[in-house]
TIDO-106743 format. One line per 8 residues: number of its first residue (from 1); their letters; for each residue x, y, z of C-alpha. Coordinates in steps of 0.5 Angstrom, whole numbers, padded with zeros to 4 digits. Example, Ala and Ser with C-alpha at 12.3 -4.5 7.8 and 13.67 -1.06 7.14 Angstrom:
! residues 2
1 = AS = 0025,-0009,0016; 0027,-0002,0014
***
This chain:
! residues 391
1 = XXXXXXXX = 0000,0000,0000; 0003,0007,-0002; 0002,0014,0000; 0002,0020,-0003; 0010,0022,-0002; 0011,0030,-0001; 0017,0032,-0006; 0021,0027,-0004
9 = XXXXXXXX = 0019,0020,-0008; 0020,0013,-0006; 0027,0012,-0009; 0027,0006,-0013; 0031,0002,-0009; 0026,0004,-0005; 0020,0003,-0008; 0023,-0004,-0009
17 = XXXXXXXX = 0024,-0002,-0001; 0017,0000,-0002; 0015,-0006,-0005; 0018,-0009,-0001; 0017,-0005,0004; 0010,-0004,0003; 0016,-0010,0007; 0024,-0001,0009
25 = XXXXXXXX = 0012,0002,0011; 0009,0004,0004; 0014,0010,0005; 0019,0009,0001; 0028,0004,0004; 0029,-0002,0002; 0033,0000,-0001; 0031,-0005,-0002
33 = XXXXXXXX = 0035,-0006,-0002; 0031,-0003,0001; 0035,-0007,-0001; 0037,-0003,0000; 0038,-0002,0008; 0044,-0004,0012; 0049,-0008,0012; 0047,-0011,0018
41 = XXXXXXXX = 0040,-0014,0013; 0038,-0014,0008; 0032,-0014,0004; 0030,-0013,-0003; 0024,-0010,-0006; 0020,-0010,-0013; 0021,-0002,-0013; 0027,0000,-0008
49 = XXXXXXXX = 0026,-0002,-0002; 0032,0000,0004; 0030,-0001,0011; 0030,-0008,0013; 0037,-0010,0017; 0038,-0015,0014; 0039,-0017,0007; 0033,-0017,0004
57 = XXXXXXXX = 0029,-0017,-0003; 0022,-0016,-0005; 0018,-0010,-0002; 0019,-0006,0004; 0018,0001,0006; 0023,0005,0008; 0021,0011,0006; 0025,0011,-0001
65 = XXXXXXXX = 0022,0006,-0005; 0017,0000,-0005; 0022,-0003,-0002; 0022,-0003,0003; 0026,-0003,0003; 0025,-0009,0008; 0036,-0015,0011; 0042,-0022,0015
73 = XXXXXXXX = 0049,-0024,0014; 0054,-0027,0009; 0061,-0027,0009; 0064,-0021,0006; 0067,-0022,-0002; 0066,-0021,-0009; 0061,-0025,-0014; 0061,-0027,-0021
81 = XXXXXXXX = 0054,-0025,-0023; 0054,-0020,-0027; 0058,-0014,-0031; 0063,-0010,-0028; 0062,-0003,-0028; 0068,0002,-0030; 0066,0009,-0028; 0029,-0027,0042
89 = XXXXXXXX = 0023,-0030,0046; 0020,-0024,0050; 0015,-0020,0048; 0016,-0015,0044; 0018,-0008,0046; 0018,-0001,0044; 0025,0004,0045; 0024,0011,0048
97 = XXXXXXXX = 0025,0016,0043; 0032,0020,0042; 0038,0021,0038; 0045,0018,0037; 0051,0021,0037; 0054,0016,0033; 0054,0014,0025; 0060,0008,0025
105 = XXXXXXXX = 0057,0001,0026; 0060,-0005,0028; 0066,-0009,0025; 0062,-0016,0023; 0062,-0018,0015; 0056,-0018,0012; 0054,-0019,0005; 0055,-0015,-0001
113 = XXXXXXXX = 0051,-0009,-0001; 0046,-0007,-0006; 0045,-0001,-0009; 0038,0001,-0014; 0041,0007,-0019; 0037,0012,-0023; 0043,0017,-0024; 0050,0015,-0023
121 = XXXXXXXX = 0055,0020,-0018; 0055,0024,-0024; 0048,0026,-0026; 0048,0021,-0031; 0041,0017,-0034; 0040,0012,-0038; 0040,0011,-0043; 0039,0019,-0045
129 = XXXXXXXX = 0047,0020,-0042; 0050,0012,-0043; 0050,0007,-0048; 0049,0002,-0043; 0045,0001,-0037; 0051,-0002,-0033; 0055,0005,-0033; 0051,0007,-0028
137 = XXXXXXXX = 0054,0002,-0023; 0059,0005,-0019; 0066,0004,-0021; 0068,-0005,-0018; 0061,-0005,-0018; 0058,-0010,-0022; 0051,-0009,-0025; 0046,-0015,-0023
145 = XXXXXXXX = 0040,-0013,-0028; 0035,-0007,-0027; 0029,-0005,-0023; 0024,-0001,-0025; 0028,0006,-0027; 0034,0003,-0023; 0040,-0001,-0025; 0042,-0006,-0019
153 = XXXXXXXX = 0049,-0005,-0017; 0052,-0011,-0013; 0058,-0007,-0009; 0066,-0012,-0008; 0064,-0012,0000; 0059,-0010,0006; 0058,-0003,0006; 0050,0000,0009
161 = XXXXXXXX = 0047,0004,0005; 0042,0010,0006; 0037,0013,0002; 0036,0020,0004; 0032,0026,0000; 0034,0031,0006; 0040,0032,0010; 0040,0032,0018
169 = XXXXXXXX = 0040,0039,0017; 0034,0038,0013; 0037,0040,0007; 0034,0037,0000; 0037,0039,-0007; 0037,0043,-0011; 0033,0047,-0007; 0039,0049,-0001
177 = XXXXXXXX = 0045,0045,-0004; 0049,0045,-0010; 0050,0038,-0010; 0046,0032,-0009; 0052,0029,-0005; 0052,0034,0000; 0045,0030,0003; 0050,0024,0004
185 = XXXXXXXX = 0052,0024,0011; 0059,0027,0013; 0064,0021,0011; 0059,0017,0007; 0061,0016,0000; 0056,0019,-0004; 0054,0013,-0010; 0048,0017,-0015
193 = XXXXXXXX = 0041,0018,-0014; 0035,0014,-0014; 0029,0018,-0015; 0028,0024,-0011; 0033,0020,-0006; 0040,0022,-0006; 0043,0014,-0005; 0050,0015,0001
201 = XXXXXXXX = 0054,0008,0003; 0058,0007,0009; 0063,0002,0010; 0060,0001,0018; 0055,-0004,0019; 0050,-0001,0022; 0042,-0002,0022; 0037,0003,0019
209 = XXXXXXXX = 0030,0003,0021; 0025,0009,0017; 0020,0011,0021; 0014,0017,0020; 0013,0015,0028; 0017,0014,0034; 0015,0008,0039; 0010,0012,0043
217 = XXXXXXXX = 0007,0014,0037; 0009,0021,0036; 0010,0023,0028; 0014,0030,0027; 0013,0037,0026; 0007,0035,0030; 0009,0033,0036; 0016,0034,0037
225 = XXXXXXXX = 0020,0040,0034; 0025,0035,0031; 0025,0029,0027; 0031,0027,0029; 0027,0026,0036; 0023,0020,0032; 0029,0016,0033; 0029,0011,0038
233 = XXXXXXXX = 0033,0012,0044; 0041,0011,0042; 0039,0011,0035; 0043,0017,0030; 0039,0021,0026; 0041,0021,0018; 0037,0025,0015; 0030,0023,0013
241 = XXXXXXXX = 0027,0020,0006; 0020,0022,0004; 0016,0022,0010; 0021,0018,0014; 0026,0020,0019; 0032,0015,0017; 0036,0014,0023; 0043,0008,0025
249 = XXXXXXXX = 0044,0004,0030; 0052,0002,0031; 0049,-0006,0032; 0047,-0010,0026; 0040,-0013,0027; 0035,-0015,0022; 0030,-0010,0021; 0022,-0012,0019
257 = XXXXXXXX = 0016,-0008,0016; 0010,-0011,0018; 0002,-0009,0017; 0000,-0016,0020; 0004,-0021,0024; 0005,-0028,0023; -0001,-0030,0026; -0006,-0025,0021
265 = XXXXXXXX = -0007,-0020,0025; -0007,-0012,0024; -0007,-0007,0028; -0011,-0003,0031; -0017,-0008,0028; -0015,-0014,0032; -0009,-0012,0037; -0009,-0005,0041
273 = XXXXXXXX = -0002,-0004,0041; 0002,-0004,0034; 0008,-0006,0038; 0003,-0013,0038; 0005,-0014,0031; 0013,-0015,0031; 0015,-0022,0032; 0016,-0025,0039
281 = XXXXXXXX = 0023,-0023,0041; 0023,-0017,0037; 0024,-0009,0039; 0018,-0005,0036; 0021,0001,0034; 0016,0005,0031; 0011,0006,0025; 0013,0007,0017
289 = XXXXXXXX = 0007,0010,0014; 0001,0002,0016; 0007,-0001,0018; 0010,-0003,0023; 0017,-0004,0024; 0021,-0009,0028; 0028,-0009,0030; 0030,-0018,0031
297 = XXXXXXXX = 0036,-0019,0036; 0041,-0021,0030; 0042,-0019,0023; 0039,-0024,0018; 0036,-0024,0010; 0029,-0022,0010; 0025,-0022,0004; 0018,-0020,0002
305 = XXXXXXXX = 0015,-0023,-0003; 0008,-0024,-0007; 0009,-0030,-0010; 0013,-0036,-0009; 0019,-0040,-0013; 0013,-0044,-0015; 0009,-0038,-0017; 0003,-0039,-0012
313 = XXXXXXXX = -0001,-0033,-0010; -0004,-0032,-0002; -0010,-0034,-0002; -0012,-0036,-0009; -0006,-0042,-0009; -0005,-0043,-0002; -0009,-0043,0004; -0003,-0041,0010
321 = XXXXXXXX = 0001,-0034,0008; 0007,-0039,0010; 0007,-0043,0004; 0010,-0037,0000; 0016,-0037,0004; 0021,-0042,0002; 0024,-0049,0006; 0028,-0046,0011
329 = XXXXXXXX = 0025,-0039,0011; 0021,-0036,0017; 0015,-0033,0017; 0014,-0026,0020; 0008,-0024,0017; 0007,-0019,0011; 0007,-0012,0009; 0001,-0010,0004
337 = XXXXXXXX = 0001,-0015,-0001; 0007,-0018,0001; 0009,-0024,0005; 0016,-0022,0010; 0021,-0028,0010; 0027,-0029,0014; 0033,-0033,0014; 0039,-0034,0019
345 = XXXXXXXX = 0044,-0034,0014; 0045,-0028,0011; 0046,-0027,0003; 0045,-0020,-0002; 0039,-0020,-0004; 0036,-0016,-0011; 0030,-0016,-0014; 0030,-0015,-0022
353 = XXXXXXXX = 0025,-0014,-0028; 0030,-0016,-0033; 0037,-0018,-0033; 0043,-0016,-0034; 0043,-0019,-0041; 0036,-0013,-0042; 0031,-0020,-0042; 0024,-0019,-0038
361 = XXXXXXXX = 0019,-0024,-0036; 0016,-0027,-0039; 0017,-0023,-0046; 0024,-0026,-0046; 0025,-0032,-0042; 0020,-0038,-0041; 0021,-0038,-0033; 0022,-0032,-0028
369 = XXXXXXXX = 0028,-0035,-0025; 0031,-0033,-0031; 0032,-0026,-0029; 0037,-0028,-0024; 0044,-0027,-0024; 0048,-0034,-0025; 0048,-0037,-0020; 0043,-0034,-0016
377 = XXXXXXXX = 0037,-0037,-0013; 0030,-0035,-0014; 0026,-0034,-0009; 0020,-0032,-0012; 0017,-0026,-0014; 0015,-0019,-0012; 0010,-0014,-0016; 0013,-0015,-0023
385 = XXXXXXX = 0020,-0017,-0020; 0024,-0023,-0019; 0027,-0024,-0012; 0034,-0027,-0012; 0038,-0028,-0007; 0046,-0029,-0008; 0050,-0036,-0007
***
């Protein structure tokens, strides 16, 4: 479910964030991505989703994109696939409100990150400034396929990314900044844009959580005079994306968005506290648009997904939601129309409307699976994405 965004749009990791996202809120990151999201988890998102933290792929919110963005660990390294570019058991809790005065995560390896681009860090599109979609990677990166207006960059090693359409100062671009690069916090390489978004990346791990609430239910400029004070308590406030204030924590943790927990309920239909809906064992951090976003104890892979590898839908193809995660994977409930899946080990996951080869389903190829990168498996699908996962 989506919202309507101020200037500041979903980005695309986001939207696949949102998408999955919708497993990083409907706001706007997994990146993916959120896919984009951060190193401590991943999640992918159809659109860009990057609010998760662990990896994940699918849908999510995180107030950049569809993606939720909506993340786990892997060991850090390099992957074949694709080109190289040139250029817990106690009920869960809520948190009091605050800000961090940290920005540097801990020093566990996770997995590769993923990065949904529509411009490169020089301000380029495709295909109106570069013959090849992949030209958009930053440089080592390599380019898994597209997503939507993105092009899905594969980083050499872990690094936690953030989706921002505003500094923490509040600035945004153009209006107050020359460059779009100057939205990225102080020390964070700034990789391109994503949308409306401005896409900065930390070699930290770190978690991100995006949140238009806090865990007492306060939303800014409403109830608190900053938008750093949705924070939770010990959590450094990045800047904000869309109606999300994007905020860090230095531990690696799987971050969900959920708008119904494992056992179908919503809130406030059927539970009276929204903290109800996170998972047993997992910290309610605050709300992103009608999600709740939940925070596990460790960082694990965390996909959002609308249909299974063997292409079932819930409820027309399966009576139990569950049935969409794969074997091996838990159910942690669902987020719009996606189904939020989590697994202990952690692994990069993208999620892909055509390959790196240019192909879509099923217009170039009989059978989605084969969108993903060689090598990769197939999760399942998102909207119009396939979600694969990293070996």
């Amino acid at each position: 479910m989506l919202i309507p965004a101020r200037r500041s749009l979903l980005a695309p990791g986001l939207l696949a964030l949102s998408l999955a996202l919708s497993a990083c809120g409907d706001d706007g990151a997994s990146a993916s991505a959120t896919e984009g999201g951060s190193a401590g988890g991943t999640e992918a998102s159809a659109g860009t989703d990057a609010t998760s933290g662990t990896t994940s792929a699918g849908s999510d919110t995180a107030g950049s994109g569809e993606t939720t963005g909506m993340m786990g660990t892997t060991s850090a390294g390099t992957t074949s696939a694709g080109t190289t570019s040139d250029s817990e058991t106690s009920d869960s809790g809520t948190s009091d409100s605050g800000t961090g005065d940290a920005t540097t995560g801990g020093d566990d390896l996770g997995p590769p990150a993923v990065a949904y681009l529509t411009r490169s860090a020089k301000g380029e599109t495709w295909p109106e400034d570069v013959a090849e979609e992949a030209a958009i990677c930053p440089a080592g990166w390599a380019y898994l396929g597209g997503s939507s207006f993105n092009a899905v960059c594969l980083a050499d090693g872990p690094r936690t990314l953030a989706y921002l359409t505003r500094s923490a100062d509040g600035e945004t671009w153009p209006e107050d900044v020359a460059e779009e690069a100057e939205i990225c916090p102080a020390g964070w390489e700034y990789l391109g844009g994503s949308s409306y978004s401005a896409v900065c990346a930390s070699p930290e791990a770190m978690s991100l959580a995006y949140l238009t609430r806090s865990a007492t239910g306060e939303v800014w400029p409403e109830d608190v005079a900053e938008e750093a004070e949705i924070c939770p308590a010990g959590w450094a406030y990045l800047g904000g994306s869309s109606f999300n204030a994007v905020c860090a924590s230095a531990q690696e943790r799987a971050i969900a968005t959920l708008t119904r927990s494992a056992a179908g309920e919503v809130w406030p239909d059927d539970v009276a506290e929204e903290s109800a809906i996170c998972p047993a064992g997992w910290e309610y951090l605050g709300g992103s648009s009608f999600n709740a976003v939940c925070a596990g104890v460790e960082a694990r892979t965390i996909a959002a997904l609308t249909r299974s590898a063997a292409g079932e839908v819930w409820p027309d193809d399966v009576a139990e939601e569950s049935a969409i995660c794969g074997e091996g994977w838990e159910h942690l409930g669902g987020s719009s129309f996606t189904t939020v899946c989590a697994e202990a080990d952690r692994r990069a996951l993208a999620s892909l409307t055509r390959s790196a080869a240019g192909e879509t389903w099923p217009e170039d190829v009989a059978e989605e699976a084969a969108i993903c990168p060689a090598g990769w498996e197939y999760l399942g699908g998102a909207s119009f994405n396939a979600v694969c996962a990293a070996p």
